[in-house]
C-alpha positions in Angstrom: 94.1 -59.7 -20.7 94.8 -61.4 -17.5 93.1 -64.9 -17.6 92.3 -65.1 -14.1 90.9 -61.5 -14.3 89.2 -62.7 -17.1 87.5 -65.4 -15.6 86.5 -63.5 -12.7 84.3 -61.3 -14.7 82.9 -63.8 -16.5 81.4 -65.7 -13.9 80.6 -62.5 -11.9 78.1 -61.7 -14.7 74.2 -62.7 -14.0 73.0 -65.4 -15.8 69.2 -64.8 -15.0 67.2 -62.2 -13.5 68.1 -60.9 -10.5 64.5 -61.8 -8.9 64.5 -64.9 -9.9 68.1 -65.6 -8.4 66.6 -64.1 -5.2 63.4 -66.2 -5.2 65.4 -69.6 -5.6 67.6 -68.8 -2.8 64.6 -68.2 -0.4 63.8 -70.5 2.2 60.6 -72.5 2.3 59.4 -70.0 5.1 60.2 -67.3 2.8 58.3 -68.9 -0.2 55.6 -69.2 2.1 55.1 -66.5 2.9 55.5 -64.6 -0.1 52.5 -66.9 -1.6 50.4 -65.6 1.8 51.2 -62.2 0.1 50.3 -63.2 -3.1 46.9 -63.9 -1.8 46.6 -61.0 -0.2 47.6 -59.0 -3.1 44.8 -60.2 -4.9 41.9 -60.4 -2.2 43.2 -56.2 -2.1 43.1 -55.6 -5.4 40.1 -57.5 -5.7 38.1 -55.4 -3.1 39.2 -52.0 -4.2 37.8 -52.7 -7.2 34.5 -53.9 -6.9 34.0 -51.1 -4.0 35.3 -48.4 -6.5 32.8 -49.3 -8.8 29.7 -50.1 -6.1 30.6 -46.3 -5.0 30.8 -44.5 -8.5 27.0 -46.5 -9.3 25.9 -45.5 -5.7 27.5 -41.9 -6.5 25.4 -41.7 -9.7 22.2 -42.9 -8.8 22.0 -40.7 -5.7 22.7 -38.1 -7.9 20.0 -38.9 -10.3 17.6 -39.9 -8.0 18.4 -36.4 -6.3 17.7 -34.5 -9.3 14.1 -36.9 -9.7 13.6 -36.0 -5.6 13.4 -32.4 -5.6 10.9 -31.8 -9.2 8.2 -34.0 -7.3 6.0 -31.7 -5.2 4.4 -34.2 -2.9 7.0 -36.1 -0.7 5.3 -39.7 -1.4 5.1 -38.5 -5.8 8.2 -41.1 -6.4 6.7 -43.6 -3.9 3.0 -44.1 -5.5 5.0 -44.1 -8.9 6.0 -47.8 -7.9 9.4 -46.8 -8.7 12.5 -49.2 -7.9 15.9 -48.0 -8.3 18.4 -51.1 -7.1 22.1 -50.0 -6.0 21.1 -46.7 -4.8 21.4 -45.6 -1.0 19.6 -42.1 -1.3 16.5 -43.8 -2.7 16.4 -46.7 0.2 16.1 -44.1 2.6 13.4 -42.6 0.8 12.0 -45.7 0.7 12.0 -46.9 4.0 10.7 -43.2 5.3 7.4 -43.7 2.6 6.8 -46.7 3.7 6.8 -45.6 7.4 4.9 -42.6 6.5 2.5 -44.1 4.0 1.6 -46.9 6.8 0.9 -44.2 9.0 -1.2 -42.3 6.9 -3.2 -45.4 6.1 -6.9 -45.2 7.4 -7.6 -48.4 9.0 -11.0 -48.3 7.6 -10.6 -48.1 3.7 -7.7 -47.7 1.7 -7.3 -43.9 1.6 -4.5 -41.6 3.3 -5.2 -39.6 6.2 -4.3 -36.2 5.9 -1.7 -35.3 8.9 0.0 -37.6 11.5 0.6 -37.7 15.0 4.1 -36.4 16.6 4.7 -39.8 17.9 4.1 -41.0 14.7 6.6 -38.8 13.0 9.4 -40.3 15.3 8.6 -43.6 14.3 9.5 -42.3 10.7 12.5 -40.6 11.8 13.8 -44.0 13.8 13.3 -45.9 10.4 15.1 -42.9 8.1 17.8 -43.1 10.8 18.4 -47.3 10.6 18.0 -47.4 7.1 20.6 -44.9 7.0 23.3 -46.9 8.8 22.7 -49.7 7.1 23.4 -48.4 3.8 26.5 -47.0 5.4 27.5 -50.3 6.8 26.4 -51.8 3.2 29.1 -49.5 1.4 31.6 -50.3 4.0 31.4 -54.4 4.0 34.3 -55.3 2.7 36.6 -52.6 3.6 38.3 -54.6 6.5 39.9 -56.4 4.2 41.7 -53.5 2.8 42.4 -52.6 6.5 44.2 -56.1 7.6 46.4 -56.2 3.9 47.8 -52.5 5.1 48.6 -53.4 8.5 48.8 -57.1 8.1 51.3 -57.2 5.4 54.1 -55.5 6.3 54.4 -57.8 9.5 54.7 -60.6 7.2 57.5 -59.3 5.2 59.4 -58.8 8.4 58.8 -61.9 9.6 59.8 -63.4 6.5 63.2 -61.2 6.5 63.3 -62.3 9.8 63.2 -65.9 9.1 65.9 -65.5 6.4 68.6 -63.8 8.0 68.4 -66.0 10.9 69.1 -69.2 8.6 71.7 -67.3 6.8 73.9 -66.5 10.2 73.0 -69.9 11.2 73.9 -71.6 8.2 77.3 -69.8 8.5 77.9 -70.6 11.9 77.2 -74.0 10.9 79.8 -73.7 8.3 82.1 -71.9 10.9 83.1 -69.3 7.7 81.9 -65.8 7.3 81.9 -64.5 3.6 80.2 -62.0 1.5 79.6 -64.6 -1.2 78.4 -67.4 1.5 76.0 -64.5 3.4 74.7 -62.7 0.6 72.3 -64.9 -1.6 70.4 -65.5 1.8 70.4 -62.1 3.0 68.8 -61.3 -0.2 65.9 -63.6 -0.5 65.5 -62.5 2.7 65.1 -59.5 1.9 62.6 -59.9 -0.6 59.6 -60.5 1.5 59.5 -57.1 3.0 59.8 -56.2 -0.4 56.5 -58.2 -0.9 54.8 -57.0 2.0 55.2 -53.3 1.1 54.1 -54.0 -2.6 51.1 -55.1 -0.9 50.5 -53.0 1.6 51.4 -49.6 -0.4 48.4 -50.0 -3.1 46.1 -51.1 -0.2 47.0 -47.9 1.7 46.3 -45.5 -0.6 43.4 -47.2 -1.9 41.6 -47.5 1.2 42.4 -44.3 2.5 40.1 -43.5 -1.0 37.7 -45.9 -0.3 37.3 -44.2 3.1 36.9 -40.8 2.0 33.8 -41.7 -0.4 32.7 -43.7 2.0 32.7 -40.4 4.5 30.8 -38.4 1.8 28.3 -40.8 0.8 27.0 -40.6 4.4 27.1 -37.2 4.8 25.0 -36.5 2.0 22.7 -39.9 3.0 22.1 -37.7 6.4 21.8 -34.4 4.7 19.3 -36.5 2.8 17.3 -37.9 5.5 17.3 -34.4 7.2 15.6 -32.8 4.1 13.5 -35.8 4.1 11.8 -35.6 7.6 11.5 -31.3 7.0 9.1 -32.0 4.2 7.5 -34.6 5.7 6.5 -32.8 8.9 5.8 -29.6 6.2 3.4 -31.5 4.4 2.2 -34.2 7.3 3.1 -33.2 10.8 -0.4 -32.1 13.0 0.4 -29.7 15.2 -0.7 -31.2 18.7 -2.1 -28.7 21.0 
């Protein structure tokens, strides 16, 4: 075999991982940003997590407590039963609206229940279903930006670390004053590898909070279904018909 041929190929063969060639040709910018991603990476992963599993528990419980709901035949059964169910939205709207209704109901002179309430009463209990409602909604969504500035955020970063690198590559040639695969290469690579980072980062995020955000759409949906079927039986059972 030729010996120059020979030795060609030999030192054309990788010594080392490709992505570990790549990383210690990046510039410092590069590295920098890369660990920004990193961080990112985890804070994402980290919050799609712990909101999968806050909405599967919320998920259950309303489902349970839904089932417990609708074999009561009074609206305020669960409510004098003293019964607390932590981590579940359906059952803090019920809440709140017994607590509305039972003060409302409360005869100022002893501690019985008055029989029916007052129209304007009724829409105090709607206003607290209704808040309590949103801010169960806003309590499943905390957390959820996040997700949203990795998707959008991360990409940007890769490209501005590409960016970064390719202009120190053509100006480290130009500097040199000698353009060549084997002098442009290395740095167009680690370059390269920060979009390559940003997508890794944003991709996941994407898909899980596009997820997230459907859940998140049908817990409140059912919360207001909920509430709805909530203030029906109340003004069934309550409501006074004002003349």
């Amino acid at each position: 075999m030729n010996a120059p041929y020979f030795l060609a190929a030999a030192g054309a063969r990788p010594d080392k991982a490709e992505l570990l060639y790549v990383w210690e040709q990046a510039t410092p910018e590069g590295k920098a940003i890369i660990f920004c991603l990193l961080v990112f990476s985890i804070i994402a992963w980290s919050v799609m997590i712990a909101k999968a599993v806050q909405m599967r528990r919320a998920k259950k419980l309303n489902q349970y407590f839904g089932v417990e709901f609708h074999t009561q035949k009074n609206v305020l059964s669960v409510f004098d039963r003293r019964i607390q169910v932590d981590g579940c939205p359906m059952f803090m709207v019920y809440q709140a609206g017994s607590m509305e209704l039972d003060a409302r109901l409360k005869n100022p002179f002893d501690d019985s229940r008055k029989k029916h309430i007052s129209l304007k009463s009724m829409e105090h209990v709607k206003r607290s279903l209704e808040n309590t409602v949103a801010q169960q909604s806003l309590k499943l969504e905390s957390g959820l930006i996040l997700l949203a500035i990795a998707v959008s955020g991360a990409p940007f970063l890769g490209l501005l670390g590409t960016v970064w690198g390719v202009m120190s590559t053509f100006g480290r040639v130009a500097q040199k004053q000698q353009a060549s695969l084997v002098e442009m290469a290395p740095g167009v690579a680690a370059a390269l590898i920060t979009t390559v980072a940003g997508l890794l980062v944003a991709i996941p995020s994407m898909f899980g909070y596009n997820w997230l955000v459907h859940s998140l759409r049908v817990q409140t949906v059912e919360l207001d279904n909920f509430a709805q079927e909530l203030v029906s039986k109340i003004e069934t059972e309550y409501l006074k018909d004002e003349e």
